[in-house]
C-alpha positions as CSV (number, residue, x, y, z in Angstrom):
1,X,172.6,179.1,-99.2
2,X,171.2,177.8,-96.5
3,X,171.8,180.7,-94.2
4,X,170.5,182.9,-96.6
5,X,166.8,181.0,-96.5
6,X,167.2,181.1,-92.9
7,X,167.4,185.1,-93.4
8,X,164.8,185.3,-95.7
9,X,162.1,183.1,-93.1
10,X,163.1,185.4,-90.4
11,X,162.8,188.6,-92.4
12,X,159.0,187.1,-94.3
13,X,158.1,186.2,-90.3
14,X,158.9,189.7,-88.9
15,X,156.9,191.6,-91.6
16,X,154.0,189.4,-91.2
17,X,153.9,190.4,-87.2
18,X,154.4,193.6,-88.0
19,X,151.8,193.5,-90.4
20,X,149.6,191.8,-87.6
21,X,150.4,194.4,-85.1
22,X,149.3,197.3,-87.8
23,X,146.6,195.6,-88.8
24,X,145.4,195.2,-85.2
25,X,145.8,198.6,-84.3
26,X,143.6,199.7,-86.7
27,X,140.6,197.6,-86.0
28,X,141.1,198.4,-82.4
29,X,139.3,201.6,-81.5
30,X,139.3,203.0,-77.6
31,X,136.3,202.7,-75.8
32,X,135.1,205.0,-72.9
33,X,132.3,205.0,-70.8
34,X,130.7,208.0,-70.7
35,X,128.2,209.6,-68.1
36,X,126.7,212.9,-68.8
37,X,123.2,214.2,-67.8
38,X,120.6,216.1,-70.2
39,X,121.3,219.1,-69.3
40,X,124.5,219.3,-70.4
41,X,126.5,220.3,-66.8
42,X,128.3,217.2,-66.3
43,X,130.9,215.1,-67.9
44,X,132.3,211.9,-66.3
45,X,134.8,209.8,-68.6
46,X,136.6,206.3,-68.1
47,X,138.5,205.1,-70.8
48,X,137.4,201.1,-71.1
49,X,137.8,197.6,-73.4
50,X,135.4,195.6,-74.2
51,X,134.6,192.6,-71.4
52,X,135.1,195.4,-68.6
53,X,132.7,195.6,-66.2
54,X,131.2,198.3,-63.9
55,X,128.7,198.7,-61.2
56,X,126.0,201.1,-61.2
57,X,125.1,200.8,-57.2
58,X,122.1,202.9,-55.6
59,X,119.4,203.1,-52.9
60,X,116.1,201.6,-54.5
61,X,113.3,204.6,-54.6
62,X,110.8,202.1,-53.7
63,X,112.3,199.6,-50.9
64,X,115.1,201.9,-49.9
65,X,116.9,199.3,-49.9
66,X,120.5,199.5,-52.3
67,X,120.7,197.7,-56.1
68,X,123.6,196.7,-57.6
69,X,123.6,196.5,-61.3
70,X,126.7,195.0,-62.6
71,X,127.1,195.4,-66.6
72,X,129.5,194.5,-69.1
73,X,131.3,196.6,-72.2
74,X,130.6,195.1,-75.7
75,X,133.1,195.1,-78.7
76,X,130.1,197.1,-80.4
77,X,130.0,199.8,-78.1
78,X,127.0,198.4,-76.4
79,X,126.1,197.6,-72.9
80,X,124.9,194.3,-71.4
81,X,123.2,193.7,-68.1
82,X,124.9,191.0,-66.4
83,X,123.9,190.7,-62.7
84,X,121.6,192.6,-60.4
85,X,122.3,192.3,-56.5
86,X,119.8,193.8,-53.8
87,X,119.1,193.1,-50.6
88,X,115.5,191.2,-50.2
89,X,112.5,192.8,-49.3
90,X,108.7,191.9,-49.9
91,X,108.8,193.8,-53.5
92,X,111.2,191.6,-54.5
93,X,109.4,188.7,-55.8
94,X,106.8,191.1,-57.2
95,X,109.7,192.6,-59.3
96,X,111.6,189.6,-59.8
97,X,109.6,186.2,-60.0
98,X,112.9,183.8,-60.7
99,X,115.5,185.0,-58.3
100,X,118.2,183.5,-56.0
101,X,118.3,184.3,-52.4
102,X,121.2,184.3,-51.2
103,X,122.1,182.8,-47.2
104,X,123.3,186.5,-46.1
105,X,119.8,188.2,-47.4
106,X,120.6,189.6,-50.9
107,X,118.7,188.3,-53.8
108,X,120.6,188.1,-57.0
109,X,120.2,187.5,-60.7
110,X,122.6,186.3,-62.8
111,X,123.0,186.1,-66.6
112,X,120.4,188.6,-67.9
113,X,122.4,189.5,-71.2
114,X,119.9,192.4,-71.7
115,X,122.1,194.7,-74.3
116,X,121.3,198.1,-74.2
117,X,122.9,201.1,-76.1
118,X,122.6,203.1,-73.1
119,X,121.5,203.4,-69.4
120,X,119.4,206.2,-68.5
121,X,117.9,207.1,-64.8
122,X,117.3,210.0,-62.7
123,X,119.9,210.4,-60.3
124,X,119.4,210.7,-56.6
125,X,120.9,213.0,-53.9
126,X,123.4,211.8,-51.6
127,X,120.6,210.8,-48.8
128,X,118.2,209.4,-51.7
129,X,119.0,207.1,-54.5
130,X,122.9,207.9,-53.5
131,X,123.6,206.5,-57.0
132,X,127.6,205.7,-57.6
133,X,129.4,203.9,-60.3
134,X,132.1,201.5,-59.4
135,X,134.6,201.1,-62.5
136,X,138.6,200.3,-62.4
137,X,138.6,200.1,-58.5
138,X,137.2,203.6,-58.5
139,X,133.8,204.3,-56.6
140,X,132.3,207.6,-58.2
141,X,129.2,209.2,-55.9
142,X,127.5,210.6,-59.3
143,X,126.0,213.5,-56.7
144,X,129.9,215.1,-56.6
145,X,129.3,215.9,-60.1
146,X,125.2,215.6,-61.1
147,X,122.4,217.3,-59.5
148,X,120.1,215.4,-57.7
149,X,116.9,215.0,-60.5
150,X,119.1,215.1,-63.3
151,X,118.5,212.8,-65.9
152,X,122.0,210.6,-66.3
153,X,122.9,209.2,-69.4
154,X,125.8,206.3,-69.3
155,X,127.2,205.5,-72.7
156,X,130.4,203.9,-74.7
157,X,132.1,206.3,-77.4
158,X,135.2,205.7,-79.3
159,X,136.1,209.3,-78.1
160,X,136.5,211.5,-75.1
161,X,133.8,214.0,-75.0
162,X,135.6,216.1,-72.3
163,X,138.3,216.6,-75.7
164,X,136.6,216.9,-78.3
165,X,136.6,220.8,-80.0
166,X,132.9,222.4,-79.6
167,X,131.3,224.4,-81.8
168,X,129.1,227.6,-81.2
């Protein structure tokens, strides 16, 4: 008798994981980052989870000096600013009052938890702006695959753009 309640435990304890697992799967949706520009003549794709983070890196119009925007995927398909690194220069404390300098010359702010759906900016040429995203080890030069004065749009969806059907 015992045995057969020793059975029934193990058989009640695998159904309930396998429940679990089922039940996760379904309230776990993929996630990719998605940058595309306006006109509709480029489409980068990087499958992601939420707590990823990428780097949106890029020669500042104004200094000329680079920017790195580090940001974070949300469970909601948002997009938080986390940390923005550049290298000093006297419109740096015009821009950004409360900053850290750092001892080898880059300023840097930490924690700015501004949640955005998406980025937007107008993307540079490789000798202006240069602008590149970092993501999964991977550095991308966005000018391989975006004009330079295109207007780039950076975005989560819970599908791949590249594969989904179009219609005419």
């Amino acid at each position: 008798m015992r045995k057969l309640k020793n059975i029934a435990l193990i058989c009640i304890a695998c159904l309930g994981l396998l429940a679990c697992g089922r039940l996760a799967e379904t309230n776990t949706q993929m996630l990719y980052l998605a940058v595309t520009d306006y006109a509709g003549t480029g489409c980068l794709t990087y499958p992601v989870s939420a707590g990823d983070k990428f780097v949106v890196e890029y020669f500042h119009s104004y200094s000329k000096l680079p920017v790195r925007e580090v940001y974070i995927v949300r469970n909601d398909k948002t997009i938080e600013l986390h940390q923005i690194v550049q290298k000093a220069s006297q419109c740096s404390s015009i821009i950004y009052p409360e900053v850290r300098l750092r001892d080898d010359g880059w300023i840097e702010i930490n924690n700015i938890h501004r949640v955005t759906q998406e980025i937007s900016f107008i993307s540079g040429s490789p000798d202006l702006g240069n602008h590149k995203l970092e993501i999964g080890g991977r550095v991308i030069r966005l000018s391989d695959t975006f004009e330079g004065g295109s207007e780039i749009l950076i975005n989560i969806l819970t599908f791949d753009p590249r594969s989904a059907s179009v219609q005419k």
